[in-house]
C-alpha angles and dihedrals in degrees: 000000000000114000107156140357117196089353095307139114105272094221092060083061102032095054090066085067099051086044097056100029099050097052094042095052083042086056102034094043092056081043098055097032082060104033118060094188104054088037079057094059099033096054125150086358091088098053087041098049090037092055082054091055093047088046087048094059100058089041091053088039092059096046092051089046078060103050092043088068098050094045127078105270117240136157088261092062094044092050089057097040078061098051084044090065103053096053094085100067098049092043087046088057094047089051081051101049087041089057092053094043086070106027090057093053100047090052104095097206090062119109087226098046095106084032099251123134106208103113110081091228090052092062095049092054103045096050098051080055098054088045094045088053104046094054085049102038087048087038090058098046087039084058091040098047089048092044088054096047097050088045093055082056094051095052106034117018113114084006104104139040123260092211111071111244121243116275109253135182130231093213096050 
């Protein structure tokens, strides 16, 4: 889909998205499973923002598909082709316990609608929630955290100098 954007790779650009965005919904999504308040403000936002997110992986994911093919294979690249893979499903089950985050708490028949936990049955909820979202939402930076750093690797191991090159001008 995507091949190149101002004349560069997409992926170069579109990995910048799935970076920033991943970490932040992780962090966003435990803060608001275990905050009412903040779950309150932020509203449909998380499910919103974490959708984009989910929308962002297979997008990056094509476009690196793309520029593999047009790069020299090694078993960096492959390493990382591999992590790739394995972002989407992690990613998908944060979008989904984003979207119950803030679905459970709009029904107003659920014990945890005005965020109390009085109700057995709330507690229990709500603490199968928190801990759901914070194995995917550390699940998903773990992965991104791996894919990026294989990627760095792949682009850049055994491809600069460790001694710094003399400084030269343009206008000499």
């Amino acid at each position: 889909m995507f091949g190149e954007i101002a004349g560069l790779p997409a992926h170069v650009l579109l990995i910048h998205i799935v970076v920033v965005l991943v970490p932040l919904v992780a962090l966003a999504a435990v803060l608001c499973a275990a905050w009412p308040t903040l779950r309150r403000r932020v509203g449909v936002l998380l499910p919103i923002l974490a959708l984009v997110t989910l929308m962002a992986v297979p997008l990056t994911t094509q476009a690196g598909e793309w520029l593999e093919r047009r790069v020299p294979p090694t078993a960096a690249l492959r390493a990382h082709t591999r992590l790739g893979d394995g972002l989407l499903p992690w990613v998908g089950g944060l979008f989904l316990v984003c979207a119950a985050i803030w679905l459970v708490h709009r029904i107003p028949a659920s014990p945890l609608a005005d965020g109390s936990v009085n109700a057995g049955g709330g507690t229990v909820l709500r603490v199968v929630l928190i801990v759901l979202t914070v194995v995917l939402a550390a699940g998903s930076v773990t992965q991104t955290y791996r894919i990026g750093d294989s990627g760095a690797r792949a682009a850049w191991q055994g491809r600069f100098a460790q001694q710094a090159a003399p400084h030269r001008h343009d206008d000499d």
